[in-house]
C-alpha positions in Angstrom: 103.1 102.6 82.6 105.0 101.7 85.8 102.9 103.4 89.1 105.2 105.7 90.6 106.9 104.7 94.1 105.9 106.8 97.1 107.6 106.9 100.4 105.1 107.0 103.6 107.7 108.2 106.1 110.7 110.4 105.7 112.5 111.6 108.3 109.7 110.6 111.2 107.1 112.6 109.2 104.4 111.2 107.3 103.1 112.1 104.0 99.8 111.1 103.7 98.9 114.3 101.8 101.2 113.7 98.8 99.2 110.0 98.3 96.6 109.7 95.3 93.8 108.2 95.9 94.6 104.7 95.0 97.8 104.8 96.4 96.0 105.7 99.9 93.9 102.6 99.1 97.2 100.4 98.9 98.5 101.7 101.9 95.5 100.7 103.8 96.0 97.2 102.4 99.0 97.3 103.7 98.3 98.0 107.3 96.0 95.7 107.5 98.9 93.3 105.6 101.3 94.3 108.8 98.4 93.6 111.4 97.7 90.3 110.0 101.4 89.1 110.1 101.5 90.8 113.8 98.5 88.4 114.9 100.0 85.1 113.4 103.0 85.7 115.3 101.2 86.6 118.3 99.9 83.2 118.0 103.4 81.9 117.7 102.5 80.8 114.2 105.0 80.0 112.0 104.3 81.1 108.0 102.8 77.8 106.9 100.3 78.4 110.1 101.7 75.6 111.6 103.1 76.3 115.8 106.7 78.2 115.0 109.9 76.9 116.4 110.3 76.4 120.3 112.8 78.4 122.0 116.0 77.3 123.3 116.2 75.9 127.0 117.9 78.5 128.3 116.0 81.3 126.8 112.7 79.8 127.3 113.3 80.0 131.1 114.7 83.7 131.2 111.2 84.2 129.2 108.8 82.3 131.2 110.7 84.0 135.1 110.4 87.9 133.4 106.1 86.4 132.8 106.1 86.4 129.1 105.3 83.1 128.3 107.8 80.5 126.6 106.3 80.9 123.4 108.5 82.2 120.1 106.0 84.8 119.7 109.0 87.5 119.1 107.9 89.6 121.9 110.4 90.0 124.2 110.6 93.8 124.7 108.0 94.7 121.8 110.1 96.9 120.0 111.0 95.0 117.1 107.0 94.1 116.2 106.5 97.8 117.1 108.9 99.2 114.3 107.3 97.1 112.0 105.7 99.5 109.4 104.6 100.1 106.0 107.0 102.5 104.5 106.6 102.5 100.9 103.4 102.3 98.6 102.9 102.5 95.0 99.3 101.7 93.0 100.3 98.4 93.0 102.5 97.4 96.0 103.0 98.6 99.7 106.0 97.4 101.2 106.3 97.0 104.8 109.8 97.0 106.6 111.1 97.8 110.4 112.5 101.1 110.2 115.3 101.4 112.6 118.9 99.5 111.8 118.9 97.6 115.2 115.7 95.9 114.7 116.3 95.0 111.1 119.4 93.2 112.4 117.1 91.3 114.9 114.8 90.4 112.4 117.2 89.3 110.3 118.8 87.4 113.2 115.1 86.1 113.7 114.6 85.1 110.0 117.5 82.9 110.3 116.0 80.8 113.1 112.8 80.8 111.1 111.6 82.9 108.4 108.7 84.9 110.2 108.6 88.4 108.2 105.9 87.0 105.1 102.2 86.0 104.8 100.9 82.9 105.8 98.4 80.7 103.3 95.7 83.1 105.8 97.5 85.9 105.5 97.1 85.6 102.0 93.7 84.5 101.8 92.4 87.6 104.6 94.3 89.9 102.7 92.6 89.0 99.6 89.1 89.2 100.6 89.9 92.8 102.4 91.7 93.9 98.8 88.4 92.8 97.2 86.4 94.3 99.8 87.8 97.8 99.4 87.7 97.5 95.5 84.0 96.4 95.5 83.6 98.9 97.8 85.3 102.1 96.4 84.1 100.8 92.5 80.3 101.0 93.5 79.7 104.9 93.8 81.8 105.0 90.7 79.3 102.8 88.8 76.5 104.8 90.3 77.9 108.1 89.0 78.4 106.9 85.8 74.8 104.8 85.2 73.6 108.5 86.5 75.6 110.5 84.1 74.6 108.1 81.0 78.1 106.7 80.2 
């Protein structure tokens, strides 16, 4: 049976209360999904973890006058990074997207310079252990209850 698709955020309010249990476990995942992709490109990491792209001549000097550095760390004035969210989770998915049209038309202008908005081989592998983490972790007191209850 397919797991039923619920949205996070509608209309600036969030709907934590209408989440199951598992699905609350999958949107945990998820922000910890976003943060991980949010660090590599703080690092101006690229999704193979190798350094991303450097920045044009002109724009690296604009960046490195204002004090930000003349990395492509996609950090100019924050905002797009900031509307960078988990919006939709399921029991077996949470989907991540930036939530207002003008910065999904910078990421996209972004993803054509280079494709930034997916996990890394560490992503992946971070994300992993923490999904086994909270699985070992929410499955033990289960076990327990049921060695205790004889089933």
């Amino acid at each position: 049976m397919a797991s039923r698709r619920i949205a996070v955020f509608v209309k600036r309010q969030n709907r934590f209360g209408k989440l199951t249990y598992n699905q609350q476990q999958m949107y945990r995942l998820g922000v910890f999904g976003v943060s991980e992709v949010l660090n590599r490109i703080g690092k101006s990491k690229n999704i193979e973890d190798g350094p991303a792209k450097p920045l044009g001549r002109g724009y690296a000097i604009k960046k490195t006058k204002l004090g930000l550095g003349n990395r492509r760390n996609l950090k100019f004035t924050g905002d797009m990074l900031r509307n960078l969210s988990v919006r939709t989770v399921s029991t077996d998915y949470a989907m991540a997207r930036l939530t207002s049209q003008k910065q999904r038309d910078k990421g996209t202008a972004n993803s054509k310079i280079e494709e930034w908005l997916s996990f890394s081989p560490s992503n992946q592998r971070r994300v992993t252990e923490v999904g086994r983490d909270i699985l070992i972790r929410e499955k033990i007191p289960f076990m327990i209850l049921e060695r205790a209850l004889g089933q």
